[in-house]
Backbone as numpy.savetxt, mean C-alpha at the origin, in Angstrom:
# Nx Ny Nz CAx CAy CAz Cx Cy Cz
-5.43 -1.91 8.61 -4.45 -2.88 9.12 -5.19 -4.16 9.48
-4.95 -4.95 8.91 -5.40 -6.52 9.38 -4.57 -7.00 10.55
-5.33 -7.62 11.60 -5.19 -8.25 13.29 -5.35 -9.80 12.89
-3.96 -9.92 13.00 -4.20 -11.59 13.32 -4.52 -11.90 15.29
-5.42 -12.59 15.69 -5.73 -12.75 16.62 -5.67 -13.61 17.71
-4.56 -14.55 16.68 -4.42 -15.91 17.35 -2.88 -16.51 18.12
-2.37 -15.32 17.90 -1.29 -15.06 18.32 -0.47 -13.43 18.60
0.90 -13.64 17.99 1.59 -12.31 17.98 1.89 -11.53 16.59
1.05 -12.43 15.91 1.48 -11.96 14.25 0.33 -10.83 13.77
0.78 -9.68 13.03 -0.10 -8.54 12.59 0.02 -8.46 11.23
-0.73 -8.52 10.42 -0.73 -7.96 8.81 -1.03 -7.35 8.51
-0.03 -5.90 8.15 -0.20 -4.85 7.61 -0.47 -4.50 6.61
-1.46 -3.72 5.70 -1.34 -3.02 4.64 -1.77 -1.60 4.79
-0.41 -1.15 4.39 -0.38 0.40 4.86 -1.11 1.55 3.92
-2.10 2.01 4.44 -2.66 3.24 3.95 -3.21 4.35 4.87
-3.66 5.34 4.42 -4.01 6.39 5.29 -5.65 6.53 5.96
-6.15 6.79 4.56 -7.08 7.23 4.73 -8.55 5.95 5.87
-8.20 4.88 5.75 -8.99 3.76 6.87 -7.98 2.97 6.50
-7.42 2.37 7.90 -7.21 1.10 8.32 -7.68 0.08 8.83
-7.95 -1.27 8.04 -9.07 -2.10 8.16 -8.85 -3.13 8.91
-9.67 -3.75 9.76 -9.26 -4.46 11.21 -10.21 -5.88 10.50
-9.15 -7.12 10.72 -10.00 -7.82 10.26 -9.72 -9.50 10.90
-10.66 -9.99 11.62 -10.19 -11.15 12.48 -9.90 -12.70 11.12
-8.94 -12.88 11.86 -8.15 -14.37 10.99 -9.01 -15.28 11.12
-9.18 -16.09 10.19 -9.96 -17.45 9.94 -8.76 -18.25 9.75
-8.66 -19.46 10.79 -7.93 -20.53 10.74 -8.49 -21.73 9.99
-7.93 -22.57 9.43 -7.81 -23.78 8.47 -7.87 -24.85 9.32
-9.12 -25.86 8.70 -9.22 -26.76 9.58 -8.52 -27.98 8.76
-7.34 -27.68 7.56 -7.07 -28.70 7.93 -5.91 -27.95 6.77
-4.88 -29.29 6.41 -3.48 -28.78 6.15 -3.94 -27.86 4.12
-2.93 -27.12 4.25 -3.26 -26.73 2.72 -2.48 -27.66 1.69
-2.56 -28.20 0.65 -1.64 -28.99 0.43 -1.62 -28.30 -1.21
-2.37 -27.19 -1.53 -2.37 -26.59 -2.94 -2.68 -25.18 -2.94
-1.97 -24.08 -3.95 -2.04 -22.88 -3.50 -3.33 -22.30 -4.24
-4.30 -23.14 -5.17 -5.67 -22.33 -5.12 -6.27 -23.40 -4.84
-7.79 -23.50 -4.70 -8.97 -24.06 -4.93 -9.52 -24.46 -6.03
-9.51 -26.01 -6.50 -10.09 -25.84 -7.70 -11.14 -25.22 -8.02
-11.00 -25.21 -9.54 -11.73 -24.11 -10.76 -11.48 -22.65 -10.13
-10.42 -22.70 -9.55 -10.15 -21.23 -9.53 -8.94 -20.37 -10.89
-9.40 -20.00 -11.79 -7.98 -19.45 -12.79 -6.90 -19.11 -12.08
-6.05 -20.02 -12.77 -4.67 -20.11 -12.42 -3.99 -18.81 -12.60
-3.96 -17.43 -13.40 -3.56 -16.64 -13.59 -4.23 -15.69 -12.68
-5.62 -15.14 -12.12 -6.12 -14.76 -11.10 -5.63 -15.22 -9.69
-5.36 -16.63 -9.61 -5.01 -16.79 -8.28 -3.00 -16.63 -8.45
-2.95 -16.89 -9.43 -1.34 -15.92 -9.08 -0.81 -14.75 -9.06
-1.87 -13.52 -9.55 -2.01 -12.49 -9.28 -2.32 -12.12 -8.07
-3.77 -12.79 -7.22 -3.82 -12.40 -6.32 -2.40 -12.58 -5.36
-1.85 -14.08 -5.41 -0.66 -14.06 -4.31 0.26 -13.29 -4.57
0.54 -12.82 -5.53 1.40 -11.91 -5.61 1.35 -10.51 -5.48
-0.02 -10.08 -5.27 -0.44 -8.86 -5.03 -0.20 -8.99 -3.17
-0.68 -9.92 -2.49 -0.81 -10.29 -1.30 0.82 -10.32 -0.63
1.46 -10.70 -1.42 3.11 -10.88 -1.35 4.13 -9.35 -1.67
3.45 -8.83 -2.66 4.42 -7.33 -2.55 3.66 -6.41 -2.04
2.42 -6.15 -2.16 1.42 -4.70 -1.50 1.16 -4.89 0.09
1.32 -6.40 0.81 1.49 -6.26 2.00 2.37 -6.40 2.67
2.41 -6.29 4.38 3.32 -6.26 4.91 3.21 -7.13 6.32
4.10 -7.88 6.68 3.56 -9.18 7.68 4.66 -8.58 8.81
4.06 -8.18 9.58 4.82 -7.43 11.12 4.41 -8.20 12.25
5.62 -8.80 12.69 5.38 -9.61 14.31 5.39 -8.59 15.41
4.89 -8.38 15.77 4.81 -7.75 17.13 5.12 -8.31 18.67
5.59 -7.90 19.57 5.78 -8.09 21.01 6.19 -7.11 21.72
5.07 -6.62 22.57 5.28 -5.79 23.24 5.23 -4.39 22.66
6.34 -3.36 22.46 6.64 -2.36 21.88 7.61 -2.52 20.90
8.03 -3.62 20.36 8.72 -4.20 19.43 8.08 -4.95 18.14
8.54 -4.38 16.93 8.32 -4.67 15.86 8.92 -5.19 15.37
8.96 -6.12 14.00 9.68 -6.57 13.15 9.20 -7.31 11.83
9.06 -6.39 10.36 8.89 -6.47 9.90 9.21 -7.65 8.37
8.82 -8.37 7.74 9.07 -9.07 7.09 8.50 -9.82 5.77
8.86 -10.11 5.07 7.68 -10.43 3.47 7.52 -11.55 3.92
6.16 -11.95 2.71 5.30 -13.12 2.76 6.39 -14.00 1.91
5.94 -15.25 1.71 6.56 -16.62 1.71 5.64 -16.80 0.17
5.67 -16.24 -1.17 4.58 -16.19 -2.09 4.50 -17.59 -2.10
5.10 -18.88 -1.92 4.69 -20.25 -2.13 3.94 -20.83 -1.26
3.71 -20.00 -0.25 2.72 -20.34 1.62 1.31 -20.17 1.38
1.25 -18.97 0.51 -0.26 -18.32 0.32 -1.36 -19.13 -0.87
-1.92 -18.97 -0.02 -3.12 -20.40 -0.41 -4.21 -19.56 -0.83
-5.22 -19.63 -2.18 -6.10 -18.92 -2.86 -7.08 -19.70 -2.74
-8.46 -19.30 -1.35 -9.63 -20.51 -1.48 -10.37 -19.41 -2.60
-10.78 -18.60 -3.37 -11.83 -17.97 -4.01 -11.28 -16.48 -4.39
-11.06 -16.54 -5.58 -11.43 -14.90 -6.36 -12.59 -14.66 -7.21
-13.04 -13.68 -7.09 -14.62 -13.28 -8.15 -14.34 -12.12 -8.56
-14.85 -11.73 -9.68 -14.84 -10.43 -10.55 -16.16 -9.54 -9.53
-16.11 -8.84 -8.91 -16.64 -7.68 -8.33 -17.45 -6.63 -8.91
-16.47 -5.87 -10.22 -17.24 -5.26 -11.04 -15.62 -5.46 -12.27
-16.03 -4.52 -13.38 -15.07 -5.08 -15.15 -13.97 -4.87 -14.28
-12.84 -5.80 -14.08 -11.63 -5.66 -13.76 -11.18 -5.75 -12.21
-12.24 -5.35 -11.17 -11.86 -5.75 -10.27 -12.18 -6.76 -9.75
-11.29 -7.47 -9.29 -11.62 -8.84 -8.35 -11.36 -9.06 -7.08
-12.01 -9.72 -6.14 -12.04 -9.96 -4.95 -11.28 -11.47 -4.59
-9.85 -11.99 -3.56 -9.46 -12.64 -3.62 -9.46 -13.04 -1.98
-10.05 -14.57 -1.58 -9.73 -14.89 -0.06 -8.67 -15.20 -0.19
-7.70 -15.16 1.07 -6.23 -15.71 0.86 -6.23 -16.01 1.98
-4.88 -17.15 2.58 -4.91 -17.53 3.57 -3.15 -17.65 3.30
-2.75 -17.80 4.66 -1.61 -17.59 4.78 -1.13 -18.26 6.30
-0.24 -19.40 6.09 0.24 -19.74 7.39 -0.87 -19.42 8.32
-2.06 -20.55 8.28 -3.37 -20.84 9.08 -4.05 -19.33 8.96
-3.83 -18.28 8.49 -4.67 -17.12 8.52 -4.74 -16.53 7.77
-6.75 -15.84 7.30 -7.11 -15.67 6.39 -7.68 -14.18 6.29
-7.55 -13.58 5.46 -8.73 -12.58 4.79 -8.83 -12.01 3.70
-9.06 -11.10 3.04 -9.47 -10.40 1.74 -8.60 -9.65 1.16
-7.68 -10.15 -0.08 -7.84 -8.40 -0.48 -8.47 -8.47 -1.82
-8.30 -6.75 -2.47 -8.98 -6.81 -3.65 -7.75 -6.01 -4.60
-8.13 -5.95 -6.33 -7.18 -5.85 -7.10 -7.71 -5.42 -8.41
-7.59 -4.41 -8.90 -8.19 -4.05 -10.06 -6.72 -3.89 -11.13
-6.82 -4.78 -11.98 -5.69 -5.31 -12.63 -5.61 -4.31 -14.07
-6.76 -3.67 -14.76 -6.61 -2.45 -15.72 -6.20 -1.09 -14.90
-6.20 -1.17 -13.52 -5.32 0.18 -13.56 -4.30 -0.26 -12.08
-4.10 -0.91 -11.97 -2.59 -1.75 -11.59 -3.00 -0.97 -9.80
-3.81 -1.30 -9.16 -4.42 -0.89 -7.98 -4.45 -2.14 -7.37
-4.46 -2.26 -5.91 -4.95 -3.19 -4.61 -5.47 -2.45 -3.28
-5.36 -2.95 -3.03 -6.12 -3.25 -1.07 -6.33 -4.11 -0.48
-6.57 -4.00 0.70 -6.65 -5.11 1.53 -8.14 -4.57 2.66
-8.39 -6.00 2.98 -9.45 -5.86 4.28 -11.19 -6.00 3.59
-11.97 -6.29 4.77 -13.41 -6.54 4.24 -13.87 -5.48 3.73
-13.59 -4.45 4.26 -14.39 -2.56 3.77 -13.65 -1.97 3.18
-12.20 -2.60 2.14 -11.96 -1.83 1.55 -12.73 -0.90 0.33
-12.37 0.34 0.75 -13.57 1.26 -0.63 -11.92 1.84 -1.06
-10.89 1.76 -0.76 -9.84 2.66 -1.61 -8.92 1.42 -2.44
-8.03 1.87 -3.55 -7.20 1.00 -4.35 -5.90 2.45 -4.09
-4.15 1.34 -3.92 -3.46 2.13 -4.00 -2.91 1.47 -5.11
-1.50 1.86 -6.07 -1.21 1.54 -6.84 -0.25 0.34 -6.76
-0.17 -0.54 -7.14 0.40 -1.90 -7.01 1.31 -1.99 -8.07
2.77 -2.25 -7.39 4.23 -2.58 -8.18 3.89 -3.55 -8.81
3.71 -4.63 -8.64 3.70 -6.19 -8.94 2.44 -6.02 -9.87
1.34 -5.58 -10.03 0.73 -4.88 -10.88 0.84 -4.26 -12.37
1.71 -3.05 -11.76 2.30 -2.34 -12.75 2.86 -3.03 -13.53
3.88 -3.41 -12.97 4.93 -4.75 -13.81 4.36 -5.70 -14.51
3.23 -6.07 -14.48 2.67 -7.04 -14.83 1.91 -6.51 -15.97
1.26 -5.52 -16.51 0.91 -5.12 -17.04 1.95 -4.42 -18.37
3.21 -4.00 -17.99 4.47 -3.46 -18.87 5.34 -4.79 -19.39
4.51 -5.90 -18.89 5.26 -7.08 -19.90 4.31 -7.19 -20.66
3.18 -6.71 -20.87 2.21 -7.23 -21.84 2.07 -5.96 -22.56
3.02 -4.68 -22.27 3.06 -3.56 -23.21 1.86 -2.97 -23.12
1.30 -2.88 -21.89 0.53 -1.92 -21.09 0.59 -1.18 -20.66
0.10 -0.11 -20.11 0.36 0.91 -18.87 -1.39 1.10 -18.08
-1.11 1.35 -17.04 -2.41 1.22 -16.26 -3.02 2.39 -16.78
-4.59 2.09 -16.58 -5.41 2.71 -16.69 -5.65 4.36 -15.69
-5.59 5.01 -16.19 -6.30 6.09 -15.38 -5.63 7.07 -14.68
-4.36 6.74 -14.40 -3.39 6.81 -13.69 -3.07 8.65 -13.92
-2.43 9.77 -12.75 -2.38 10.76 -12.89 -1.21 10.76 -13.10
-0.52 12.23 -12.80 0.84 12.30 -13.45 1.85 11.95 -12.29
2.91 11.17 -11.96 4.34 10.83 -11.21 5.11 11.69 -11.06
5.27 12.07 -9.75 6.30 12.79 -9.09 7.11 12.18 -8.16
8.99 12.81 -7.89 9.24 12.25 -6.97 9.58 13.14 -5.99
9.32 12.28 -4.89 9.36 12.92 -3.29 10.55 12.51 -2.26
11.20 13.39 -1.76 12.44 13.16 -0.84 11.52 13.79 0.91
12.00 12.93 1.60 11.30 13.19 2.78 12.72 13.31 3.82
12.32 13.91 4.86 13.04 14.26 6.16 12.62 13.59 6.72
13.28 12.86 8.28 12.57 12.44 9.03 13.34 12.62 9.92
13.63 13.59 10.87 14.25 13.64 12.38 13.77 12.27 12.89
15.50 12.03 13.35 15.35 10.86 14.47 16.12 9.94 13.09
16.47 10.07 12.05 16.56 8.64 10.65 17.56 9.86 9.94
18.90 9.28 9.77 20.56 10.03 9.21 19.99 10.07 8.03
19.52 9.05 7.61 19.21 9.06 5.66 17.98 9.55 5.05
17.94 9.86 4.48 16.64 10.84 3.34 15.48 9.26 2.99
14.23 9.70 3.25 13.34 8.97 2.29 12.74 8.94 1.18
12.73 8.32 0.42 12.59 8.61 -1.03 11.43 8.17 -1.78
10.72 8.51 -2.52 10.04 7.57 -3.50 8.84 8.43 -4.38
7.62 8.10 -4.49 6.61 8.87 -5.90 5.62 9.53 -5.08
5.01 10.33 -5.78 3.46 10.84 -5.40 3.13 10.19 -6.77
1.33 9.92 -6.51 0.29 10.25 -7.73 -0.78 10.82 -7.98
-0.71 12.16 -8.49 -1.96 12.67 -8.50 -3.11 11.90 -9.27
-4.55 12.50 -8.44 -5.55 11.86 -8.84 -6.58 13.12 -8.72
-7.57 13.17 -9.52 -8.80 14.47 -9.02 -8.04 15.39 -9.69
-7.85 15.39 -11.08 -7.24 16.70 -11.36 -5.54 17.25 -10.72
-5.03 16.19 -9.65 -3.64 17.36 -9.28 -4.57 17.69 -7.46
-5.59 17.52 -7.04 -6.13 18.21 -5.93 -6.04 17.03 -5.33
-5.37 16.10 -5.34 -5.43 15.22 -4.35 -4.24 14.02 -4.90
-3.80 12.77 -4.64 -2.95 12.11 -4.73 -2.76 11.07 -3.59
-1.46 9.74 -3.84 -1.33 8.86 -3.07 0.33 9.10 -2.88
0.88 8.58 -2.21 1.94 8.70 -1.83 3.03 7.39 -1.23
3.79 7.13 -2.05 4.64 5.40 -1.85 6.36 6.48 -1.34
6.53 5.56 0.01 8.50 6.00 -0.23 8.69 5.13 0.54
10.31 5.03 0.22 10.89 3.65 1.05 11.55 4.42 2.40
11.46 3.06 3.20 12.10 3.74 4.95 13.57 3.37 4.47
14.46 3.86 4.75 16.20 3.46 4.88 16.26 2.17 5.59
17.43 1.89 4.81 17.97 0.19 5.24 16.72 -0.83 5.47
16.01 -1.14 4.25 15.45 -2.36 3.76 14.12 -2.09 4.81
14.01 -1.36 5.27 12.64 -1.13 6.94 11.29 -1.03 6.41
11.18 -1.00 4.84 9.83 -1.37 4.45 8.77 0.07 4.03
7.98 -0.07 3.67 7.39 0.91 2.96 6.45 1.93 3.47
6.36 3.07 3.20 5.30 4.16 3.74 4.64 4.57 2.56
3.14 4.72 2.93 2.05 4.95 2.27 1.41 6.20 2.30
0.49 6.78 1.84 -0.15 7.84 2.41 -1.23 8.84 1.37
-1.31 9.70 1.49 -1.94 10.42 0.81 -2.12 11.93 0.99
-3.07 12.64 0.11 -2.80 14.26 0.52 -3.89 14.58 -0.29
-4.22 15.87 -0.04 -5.52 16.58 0.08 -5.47 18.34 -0.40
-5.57 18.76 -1.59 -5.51 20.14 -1.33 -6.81 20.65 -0.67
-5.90 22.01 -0.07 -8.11 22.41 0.56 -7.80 24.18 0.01
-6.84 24.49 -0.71 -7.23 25.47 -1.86 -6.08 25.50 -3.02
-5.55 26.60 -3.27 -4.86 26.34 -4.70 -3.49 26.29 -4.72
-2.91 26.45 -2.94 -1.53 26.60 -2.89 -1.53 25.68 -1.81
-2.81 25.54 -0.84 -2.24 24.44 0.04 -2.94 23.01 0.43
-2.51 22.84 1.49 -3.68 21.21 1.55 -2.53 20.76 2.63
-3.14 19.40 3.16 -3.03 18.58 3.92 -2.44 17.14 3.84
-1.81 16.27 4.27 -1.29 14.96 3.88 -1.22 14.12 5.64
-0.98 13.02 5.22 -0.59 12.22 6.18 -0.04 10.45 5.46
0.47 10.40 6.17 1.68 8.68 5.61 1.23 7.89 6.83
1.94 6.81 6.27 1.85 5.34 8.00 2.82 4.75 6.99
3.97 4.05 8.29 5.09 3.19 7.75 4.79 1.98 8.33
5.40 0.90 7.84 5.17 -0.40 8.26 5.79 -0.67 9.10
6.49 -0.09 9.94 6.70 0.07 11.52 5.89 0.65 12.55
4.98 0.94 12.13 3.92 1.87 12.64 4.43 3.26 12.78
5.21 3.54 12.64 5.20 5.00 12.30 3.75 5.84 11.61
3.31 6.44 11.98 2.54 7.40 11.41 2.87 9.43 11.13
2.51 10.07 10.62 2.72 11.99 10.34 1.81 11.86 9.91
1.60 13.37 9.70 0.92 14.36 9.01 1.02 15.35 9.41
0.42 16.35 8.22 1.08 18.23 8.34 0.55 18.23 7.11
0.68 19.86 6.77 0.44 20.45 5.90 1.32 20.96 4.61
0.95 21.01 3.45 1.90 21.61 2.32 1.57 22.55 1.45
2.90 23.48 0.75 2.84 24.25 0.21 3.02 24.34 -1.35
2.10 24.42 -2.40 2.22 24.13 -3.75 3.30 25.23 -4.46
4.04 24.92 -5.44 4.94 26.16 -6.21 4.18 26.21 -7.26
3.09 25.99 -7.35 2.32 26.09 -9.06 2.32 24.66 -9.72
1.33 25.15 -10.90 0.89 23.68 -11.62 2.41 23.07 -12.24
2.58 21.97 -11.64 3.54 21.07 -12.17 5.16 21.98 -11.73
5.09 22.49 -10.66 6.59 22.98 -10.12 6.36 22.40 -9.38
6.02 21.38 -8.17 6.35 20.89 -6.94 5.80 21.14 -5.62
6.28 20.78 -4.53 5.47 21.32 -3.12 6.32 20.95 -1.97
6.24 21.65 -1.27 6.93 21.26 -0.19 6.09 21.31 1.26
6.03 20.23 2.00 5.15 20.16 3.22 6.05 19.89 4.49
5.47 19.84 5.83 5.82 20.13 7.38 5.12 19.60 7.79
5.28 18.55 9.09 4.50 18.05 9.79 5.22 17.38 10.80
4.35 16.55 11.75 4.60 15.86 13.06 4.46 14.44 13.08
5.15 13.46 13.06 4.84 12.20 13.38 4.52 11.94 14.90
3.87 10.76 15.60 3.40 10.75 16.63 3.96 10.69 17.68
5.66 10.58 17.61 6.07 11.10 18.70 7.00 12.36 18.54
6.46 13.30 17.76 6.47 14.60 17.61 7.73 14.75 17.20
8.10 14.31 16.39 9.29 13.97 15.51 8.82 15.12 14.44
9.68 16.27 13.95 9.52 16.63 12.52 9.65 16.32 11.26
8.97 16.14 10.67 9.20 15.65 8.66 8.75 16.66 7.97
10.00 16.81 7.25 9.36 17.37 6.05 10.23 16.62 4.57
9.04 17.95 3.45 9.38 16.89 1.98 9.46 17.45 1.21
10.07 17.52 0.36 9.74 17.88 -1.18 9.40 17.21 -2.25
8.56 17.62 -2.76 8.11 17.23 -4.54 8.38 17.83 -5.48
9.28 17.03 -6.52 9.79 17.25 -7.58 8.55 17.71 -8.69
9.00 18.87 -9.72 8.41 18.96 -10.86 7.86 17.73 -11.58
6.53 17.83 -12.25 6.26 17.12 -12.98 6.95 16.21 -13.84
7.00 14.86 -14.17 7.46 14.05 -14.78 7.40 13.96 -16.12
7.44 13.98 -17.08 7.54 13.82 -18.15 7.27 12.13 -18.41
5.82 11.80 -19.25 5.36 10.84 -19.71 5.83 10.37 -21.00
C-alpha cells in the first residue's frame, strides 16, 4: 500500500502477499505535460494507464474510507526504463504525489511500490495486448470464483489464476455496488488443501483455508476477515482456452 504523507490521501494497490509503504515526493513546480521529454509516448501511456486501472486512490479520515479512480489526464510520467526484456519501471506523479510502479507488458502484469518483487495481472494490459491479437505470456489456466461475505446481501464475484503448476495462484473479484476491487492469492501446502488470503480496497482484509475437488474440478475455501466476519468461496471448474 502506498502512504501519501502530506495529507489525508492513501494509494492503494491491493495485494497480499507485501504491502509496500512508500513516502510521496511533491513537485516543485506546476506539471504542465503528462511525460518528460524523450520519454516514449506509448510507454508513458501505458504506464498511466496501468497507474489508472491497477490502482486504487482511497481518502481516508479517521475510520472512514472512500474510495475512488485516478484522473488518467492528472498523471504525469517523469521516467520509465526497461528493467529487464519487457519489464519496465515507471515514476509517476499524481496531483503533487509521486512513486513507482512497474509493468511487464508480454505477460500483461503490474505493481506498485519501491520493493515490488510480485506482478499481478493487469486488465488494461490484457486489453491492450488482445487489440494487437495477443494473449499474455505465461499465463496459467482461469477460473471463476463466487465469494460469501457475511455482513454484504450480494455475492462477490470474479477469476483465480493459477501459477506453479495449479499449486498456487492470484486472485481478482469485484466488491458489490461499484466498492472496488479485491486481490489476493493462495497457496497449496498438499494435494487437496492450502491456504489463501485477499485485501479489498476498503481495507477489508481474510484469509482461511481451502479444499481442492481434484485437478481442474474446483475448490471451495473458509475463512475470517478481520473483524471476524465469515467468507467463504467457490471455484469453478477449469476454463476452457
Amino acid at each position: 500500500m502506498w502512504v501519501f504523507l502530506g495529507g489525508t490521501i492513501l494509494l492503494n494497490f491491493i495485494r497480499l502477499s507485501a504491502l509496500s509503504v512508500v513516502l510521496g515526493l511533491s513537485l516543485s513546480a506546476c506539471v504542465t505535460a503528462q511525460r518528460s521529454a524523450g520519454i516514449d509516448p506509448e510507454k508513458a501511456m501505458l504506464a498511466r494507464n496501468v497507474l489508472a486501472t491497477d490502482c486504487v486512490l482511497t481518502k481516508s479520515k479517521g475510520s472512514n474510507s472512500r474510495s475512488s479512480a485516478f484522473n488518467v489526464d492528472e498523471i504525469y510520467i517523469s521516467n520509465v526504463r526497461e528493467i529487464r526484456d519487457g519489464v519496465y519501471q515507471a515514476s509517476t506523479f499524481y496531483r503533487g504525489w509521486g512513486t513507482n510502479i512497474i509493468f511487464d507488458i508480454e505477460k500483461a502484469e503490474s505493481g506498485c511500490g519501491e520493493d515490488t518483487h510480485e506482478l499481478y495481472p493487469s486488465d488494461f494490459l490484457t486489453s491492450y495486448l488482445a487489440k494487437q491479437g495477443r494473449a499474455p505470456k505465461g499465463r496459467g489456466d482461469t477460473r471463476p470464483i463466487a465469494v460469501n461475505w457475511e455482513g454484504f446481501a450480494e455475492m462477490f464475484s470474479g477469476t483465480i489464476e493459477e501459477t506453479g503448476g495449479g499449486v498456487a495462484g492470484t486472485v481478482r473479484i469485484q466488491m458489490p455496488n461499484n466498492a472496488g476491487e479485491c486481490r489476493g492469492n493462495y497457496q497449496a501446502t498438499s494435494r487437496t488443501k492450502g491456504n489463501w488470503e485477499i485485501a479489498c480496497a476498503n481495507d477489508l482484509k481474510a484469509s482461511g483455508t481451502f479444499t481442492a475437488f481434484g485437478d481442474g474440478k474446483g475448490a471451495s475455501g473458509i475463512g475470517k476477515d478481520q473483524q471476524g466476519r465469515t467468507v467463504t468461496y467457490t471455484i469453478g471448474g477449469r476454463i476452457k482456452g
